[in-house]
C-alpha positions in Angstrom: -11.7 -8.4 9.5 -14.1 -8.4 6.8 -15.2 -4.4 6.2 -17.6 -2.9 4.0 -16.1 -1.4 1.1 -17.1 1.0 -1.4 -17.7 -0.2 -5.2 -16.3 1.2 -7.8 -16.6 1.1 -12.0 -13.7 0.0 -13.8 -13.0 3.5 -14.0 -12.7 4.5 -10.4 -16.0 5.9 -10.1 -18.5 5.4 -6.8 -21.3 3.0 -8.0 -23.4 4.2 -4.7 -23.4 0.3 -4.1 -21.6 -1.3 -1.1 -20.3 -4.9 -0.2 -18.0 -7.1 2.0 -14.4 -6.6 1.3 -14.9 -10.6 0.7 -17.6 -10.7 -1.4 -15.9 -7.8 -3.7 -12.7 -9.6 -3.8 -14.9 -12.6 -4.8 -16.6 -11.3 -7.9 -14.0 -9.3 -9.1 -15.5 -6.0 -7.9 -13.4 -2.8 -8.2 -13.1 -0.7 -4.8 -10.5 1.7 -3.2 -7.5 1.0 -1.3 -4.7 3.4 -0.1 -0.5 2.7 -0.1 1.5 4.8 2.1 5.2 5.1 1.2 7.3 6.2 4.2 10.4 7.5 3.5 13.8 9.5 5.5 15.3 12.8 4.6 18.6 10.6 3.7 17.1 8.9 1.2 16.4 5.4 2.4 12.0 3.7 1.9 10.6 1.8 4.6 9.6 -1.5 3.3 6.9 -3.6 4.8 7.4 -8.1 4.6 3.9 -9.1 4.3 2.8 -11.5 7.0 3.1 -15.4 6.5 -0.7 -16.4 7.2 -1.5 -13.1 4.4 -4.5 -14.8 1.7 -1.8 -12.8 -1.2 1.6 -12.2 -1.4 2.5 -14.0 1.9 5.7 -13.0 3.1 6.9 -10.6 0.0 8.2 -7.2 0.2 5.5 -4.7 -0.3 4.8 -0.6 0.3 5.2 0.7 3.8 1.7 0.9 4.8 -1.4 -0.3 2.5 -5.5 -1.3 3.4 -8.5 -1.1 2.2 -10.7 2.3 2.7 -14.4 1.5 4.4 -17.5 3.0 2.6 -18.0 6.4 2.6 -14.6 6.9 4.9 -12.3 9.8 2.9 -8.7 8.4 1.5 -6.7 10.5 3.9 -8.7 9.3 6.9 -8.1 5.8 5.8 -4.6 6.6 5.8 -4.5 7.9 8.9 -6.6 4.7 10.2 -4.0 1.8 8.5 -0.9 3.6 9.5 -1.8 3.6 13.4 -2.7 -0.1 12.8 0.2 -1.6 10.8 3.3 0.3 12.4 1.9 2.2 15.1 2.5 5.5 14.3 0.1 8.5 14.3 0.5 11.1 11.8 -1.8 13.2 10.7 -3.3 14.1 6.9 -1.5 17.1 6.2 1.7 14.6 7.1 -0.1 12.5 3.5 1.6 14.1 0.2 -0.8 12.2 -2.6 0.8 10.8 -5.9 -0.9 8.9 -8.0 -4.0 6.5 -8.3 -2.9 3.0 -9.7 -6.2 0.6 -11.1 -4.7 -2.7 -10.7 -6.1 -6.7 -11.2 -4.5 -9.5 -9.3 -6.2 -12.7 -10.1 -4.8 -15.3 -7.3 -7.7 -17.5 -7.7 -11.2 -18.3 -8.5 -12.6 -16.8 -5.5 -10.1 -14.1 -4.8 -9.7 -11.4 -7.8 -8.3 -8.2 -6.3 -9.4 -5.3 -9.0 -8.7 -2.4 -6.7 -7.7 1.4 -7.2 -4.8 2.0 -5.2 -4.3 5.9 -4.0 -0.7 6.2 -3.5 0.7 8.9 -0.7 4.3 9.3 0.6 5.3 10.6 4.5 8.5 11.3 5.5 9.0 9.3 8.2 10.7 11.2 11.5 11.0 8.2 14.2 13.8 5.6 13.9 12.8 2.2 12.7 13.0 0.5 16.3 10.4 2.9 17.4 7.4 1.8 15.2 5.4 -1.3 15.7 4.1 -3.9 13.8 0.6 -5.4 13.4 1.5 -9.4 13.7 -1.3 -10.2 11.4 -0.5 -8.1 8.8 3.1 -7.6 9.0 6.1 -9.9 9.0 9.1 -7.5 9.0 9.7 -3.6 8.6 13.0 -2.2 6.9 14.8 0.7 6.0 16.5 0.5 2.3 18.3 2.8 0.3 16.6 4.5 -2.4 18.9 3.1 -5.2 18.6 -0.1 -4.0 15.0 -0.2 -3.8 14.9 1.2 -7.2 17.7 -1.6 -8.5 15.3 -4.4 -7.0 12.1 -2.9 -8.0 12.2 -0.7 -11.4 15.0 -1.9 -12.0 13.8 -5.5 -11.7 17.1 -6.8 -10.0 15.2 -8.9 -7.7 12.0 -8.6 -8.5 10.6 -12.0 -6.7 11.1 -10.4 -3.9 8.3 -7.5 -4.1 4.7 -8.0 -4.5 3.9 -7.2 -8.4 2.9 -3.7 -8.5 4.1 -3.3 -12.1 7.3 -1.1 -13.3 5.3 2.1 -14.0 4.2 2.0 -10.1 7.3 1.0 -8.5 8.9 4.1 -10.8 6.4 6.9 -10.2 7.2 6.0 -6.5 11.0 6.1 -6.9 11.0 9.5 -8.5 8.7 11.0 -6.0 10.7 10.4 -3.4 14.3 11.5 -5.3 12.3 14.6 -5.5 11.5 15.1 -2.0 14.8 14.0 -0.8 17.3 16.1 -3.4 
């Protein structure tokens, strides 16, 4: 689906302008997105396998739950909105504990530069795996891995093919926000 997005500067501020999610992945134009990071009370992050027919990253590892935030829709509403759609799962925004706001730049191509501000929130997650659903379009797989794993494969850069390329200083901030909710 091709939404309207919000533009942003290169510094995270609102432009006022709007645009197709297309056209702003076209030209390079910044705009919000949000990453939720579901994790258990025994320590273990829900990882999401990107779907196969995905325009990037086809069938890496990546956060739990991630999408683009319409215009003029609030980050914890979008949250809300991608959650329900990926995994099936409703929670609700005080469920949303925010971390962090990554700018990041993938260029894949010449048409398709994602400059995007990711808002970053974790949720403890309180159903069992086999109880959430997948969105076949955008998701591939769903798993539950250790902590110290995830952080061996990710910050660690054990295996780092595996995992889309958010950088080290995301993958870590993520990592130690969940050791702290979990200790």
């Amino acid at each position: 689906m091709d939404e309207i997005v919000d533009i942003l500067d290169s510094d995270g501020n609102y432009t006022g302008k709007t645009a197709l999610k297309s056209e702003a992945h076209k030209n390079g134009w910044f705009h919000p997105t949000v990453h939720i990071w579901f994790f258990t009370a025994n320590g273990r992050v829900l990882i999401q396998q990107r779907a196969k027919n995905k325009d990037t990253h086809p069938l890496l590892w990546d956060v739990s739950v991630a999408g683009h935030v319409g215009a003029g829709e609030h980050m914890e509403d979008a949250a809300v909105r991608e959650v329900k759609e990926e995994i099936g799962l409703k929670i609700i925004k005080d469920d949303l504990q925010e971390i962090g706001v990554f700018k990041a730049v993938h260029e894949h191509n010449e048409n398709l530069v994602d400059c995007e501000f990711h808002h970053v929130f974790l949720c403890k997650l309180q159903l069992p795996l086999d109880r959430l659903g997948k969105q076949e379009s955008e998701v591939a797989d769903l798993r539950l891995i250790p902590l110290l794993r995830f952080s061996e494969e990710t910050w660690g850069l054990a295996n780092v093919s595996k995992y889309v390329p958010h950088g080290a200083v995301y993958y870590s901030t993520i990592i130690k926000a969940v050791k702290e909710r979990i200790v």
